[in-house]
Phi, psi and omega in degrees: 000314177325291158336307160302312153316335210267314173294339184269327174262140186284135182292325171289338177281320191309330186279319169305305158297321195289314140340290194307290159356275201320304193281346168258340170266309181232099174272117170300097162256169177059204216273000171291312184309291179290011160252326184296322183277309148002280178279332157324311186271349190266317171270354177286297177313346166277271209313337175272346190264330213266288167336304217259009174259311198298327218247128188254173231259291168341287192272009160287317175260011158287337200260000182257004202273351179276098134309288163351283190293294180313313173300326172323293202303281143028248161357300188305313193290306178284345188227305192303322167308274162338314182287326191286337188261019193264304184300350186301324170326323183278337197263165196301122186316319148291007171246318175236084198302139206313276155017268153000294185279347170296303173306314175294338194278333188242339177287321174262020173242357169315134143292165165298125182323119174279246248305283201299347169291309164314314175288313178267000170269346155257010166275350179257017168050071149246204196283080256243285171284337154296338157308321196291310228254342165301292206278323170330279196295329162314314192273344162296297166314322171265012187277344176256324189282327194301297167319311165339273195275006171289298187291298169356291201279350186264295217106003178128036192283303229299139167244160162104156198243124195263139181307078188282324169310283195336289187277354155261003179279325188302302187310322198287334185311305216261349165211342190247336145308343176292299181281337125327304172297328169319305165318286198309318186270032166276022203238329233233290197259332200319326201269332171274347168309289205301329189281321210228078177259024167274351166259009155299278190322315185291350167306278158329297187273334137016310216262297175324297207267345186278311174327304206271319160290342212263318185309303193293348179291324168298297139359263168259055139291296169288020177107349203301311177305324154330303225253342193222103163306165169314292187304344239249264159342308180308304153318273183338313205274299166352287177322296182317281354178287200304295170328295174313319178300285179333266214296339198280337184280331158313332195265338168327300193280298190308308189296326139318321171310296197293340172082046162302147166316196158285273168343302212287332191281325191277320184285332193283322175292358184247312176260017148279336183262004199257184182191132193272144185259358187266288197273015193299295181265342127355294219265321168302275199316326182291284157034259165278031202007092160083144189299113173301142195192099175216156187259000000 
């Protein structure tokens, strides 16, 4: 029976929990924590060099002429997302703690996650440049919406003012140079990317599981166990659960609706449900002029 189990469980979630494990257990701190964080931001920047090798010029530009499916998603991050998490506003503090419906609150108004939205709409053999070209333009697009509708839903709570030259200098360095250069060199790897993409794929979750540790190391690093009871936790994970079920059933229906490919369909669903933490928390600090930390 063990066996049978053992067998039954996917090695990338098994590897995505062990990470979590890992990092609660051996968390990277100090300057361990900044090579993790590093080494993190160095393979995100392969995986967009790698896409972009892999990927011909043509079809980067079939994936940006989808208007249609980029607003959809669009839509999904920004608008739709905020509406599902806006009632958490009503429920009572003794049930749902402020801290807490905040963190939800700020969780739906986030742009979409670039690496893992890419990585996992190309491990579902989806639309691969329209993800690139999605989560890109998301993370742009949110450097301006977040604040925005952060002040919409608090009325101006929210404090502090964002670099934005920093930070589209940051997007271009860390990813769309990458992904350029990438380009020039589809001519060169393309053809061997393209040949041999279970290992592209075995990358791709890698990135992912490198990601989740370096986050979650960080984390409890500032306390997160301290700071977040059982029931808390418990809740928290629900919530994640329900919310994740709604958009995923949204971008679902909705992409069907619209009458989308398969592909167009993997992609609105892998970057419409996902939210990013690498600009997450950057935004976050500004924001809330800095992170709450009490014991």
């Amino acid at each position: 029976m063990i066996k049978a189990l053992t067998n039954r469980i996917d090695p990338f979630l098994a590897l995505m929990i062990g990470a979590v494990v890992l990092a609660t257990l051996m968390p990277a701190t100090g300057k361990a924590g900044d090579a993790a964080q590093g080494l993190g931001t160095a393979a995100v920047a392969m995986l967009f060099f790698l896409h972009g090798a892999a990927l011909s010029p043509r079809t980067i530009l079939d994936g940006l002429k989808q208007w249609q499916l980029h607003l959809f998603i669009l839509g999904t991050t920004f608008v739709i997302f905020p509406l599902i998490v806006m009632p958490l506003r009503l429920v009572p503090e003794s049930i749902l703690p402020a801290d807490l419906a905040t963190g939800f609150l700020y969780l739906g108004v986030l742009p979409s996650a670039v690496s893992s939205s890419i990585a996992f709409t190309a491990m579902a053999r989806g639309n691969v440049p329209a993800a690139v070209c999605n989560s890109a333009g998301s993370n742009v697009f949110g450097l301006l919406l977040t604040p925005l509708l952060m002040s919409l839903l608090f009325g101006g709570a929210v404090s502090g003012a964002m670099d934005l030259g920093q930070t589209l200098r940051d997007v271009c360095l860390q990813l769309l140079l990458p992904f350029g250069l990438g380009q020039l060199a589809h001519r060169l790897i393309g053809p061997w990317l393209q040949a041999h993409g279970k290992w592209l794929s075995n990358y791709d979750q890698w990135v992912i599981v490198l990601i989740i540790y370096a986050a979650f190391s960080q984390s409890v690093e500032a306390g997160l166990w301290q700071v977040l009871p059982l029931s808390g936790l418990i809740l928290a994970g629900a919530l994640c659960l329900v919310i994740l079920l709604v958009v995923i059933a949204f971008t679902t229906r909705g992409s069907r609706a619209l009458g989308l490919s398969r592909e167009d369909e993997i992609a609105a669903v892998f970057c419409g449900s996902k939210k990013s933490l690498a600009s997450g928390l950057p935004l976050a600090q500004v924001l809330f002029a800095g992170p709450r930390v009490s014991g």
